[in-house]
C-alpha distance (Angstrom), angle and dihedral (degrees) to the residues before:
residue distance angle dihedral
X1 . . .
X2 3.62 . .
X3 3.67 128.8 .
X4 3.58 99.2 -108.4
X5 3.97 86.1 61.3
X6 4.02 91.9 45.3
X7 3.72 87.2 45.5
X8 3.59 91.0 59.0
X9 3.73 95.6 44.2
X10 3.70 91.9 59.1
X11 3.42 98.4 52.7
X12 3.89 94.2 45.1
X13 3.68 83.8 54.1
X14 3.63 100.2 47.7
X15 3.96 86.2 46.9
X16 3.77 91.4 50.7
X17 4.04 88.4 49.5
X18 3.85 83.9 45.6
X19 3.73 88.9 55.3
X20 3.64 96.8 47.3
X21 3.82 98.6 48.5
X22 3.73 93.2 36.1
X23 3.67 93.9 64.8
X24 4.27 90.9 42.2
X25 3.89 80.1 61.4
X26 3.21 123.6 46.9
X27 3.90 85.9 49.8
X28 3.81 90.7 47.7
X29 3.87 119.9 -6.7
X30 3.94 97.8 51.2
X31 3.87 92.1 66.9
X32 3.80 93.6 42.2
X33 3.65 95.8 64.4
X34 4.40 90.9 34.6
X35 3.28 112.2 30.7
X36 4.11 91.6 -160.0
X37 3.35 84.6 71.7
X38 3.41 103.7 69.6
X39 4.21 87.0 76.1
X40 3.77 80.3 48.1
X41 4.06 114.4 137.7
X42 3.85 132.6 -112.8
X43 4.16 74.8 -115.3
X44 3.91 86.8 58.3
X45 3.40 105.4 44.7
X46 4.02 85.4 48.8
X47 3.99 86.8 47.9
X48 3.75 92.3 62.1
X49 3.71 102.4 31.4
X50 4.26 92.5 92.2
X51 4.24 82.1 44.3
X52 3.86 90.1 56.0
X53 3.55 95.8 39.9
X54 3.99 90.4 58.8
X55 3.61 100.4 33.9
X56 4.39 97.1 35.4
X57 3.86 84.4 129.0
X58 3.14 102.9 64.1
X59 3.94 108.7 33.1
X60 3.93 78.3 47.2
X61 3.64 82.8 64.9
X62 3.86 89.8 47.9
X63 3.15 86.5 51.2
X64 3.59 110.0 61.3
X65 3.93 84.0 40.3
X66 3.52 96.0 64.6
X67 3.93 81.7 45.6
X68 3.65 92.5 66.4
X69 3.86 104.1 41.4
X70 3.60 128.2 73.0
X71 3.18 124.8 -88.6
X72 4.17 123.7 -106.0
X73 3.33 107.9 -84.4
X74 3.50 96.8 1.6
X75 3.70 92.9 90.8
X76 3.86 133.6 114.4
């Protein structure tokens, strides 16, 4: 295979795992990490779709940070 071909692969890959966690987060994830989106439109959560399809790695990682804090306000 040449690299052209395993170029192409990897980015149809990453775009499919894009895809997948894109949609998991702008129903869920967005409004974890900003809590003003939760009142977010159908119009918002279409506005960042493309965003969190490019950049799923790192508001993955965003993500599972605000996972692992406390919430606001619910802190000692």
């Amino acid at each position: 295979m040449n690299v052209a071909a395993d170029i192409v692969v990897a980015l149809g890959a990453y775009a499919a795992l894009g895809v997948v966690f894109a949609l998991a987060f702008v129903t869920r994830g967005a409004q974890r990490i900003d809590p003003a989106a939760h009142t977010g439109t159908p119009g918002f959560r279409a506005a960042i779709f493309p965003g969190a399809v490019a950049l799923w790695p790192l508001l993955l990682r965003r993500w599972w940070a605000c996972g692992r804090e406390p919430a606001h306000g619910r802190d000692a």
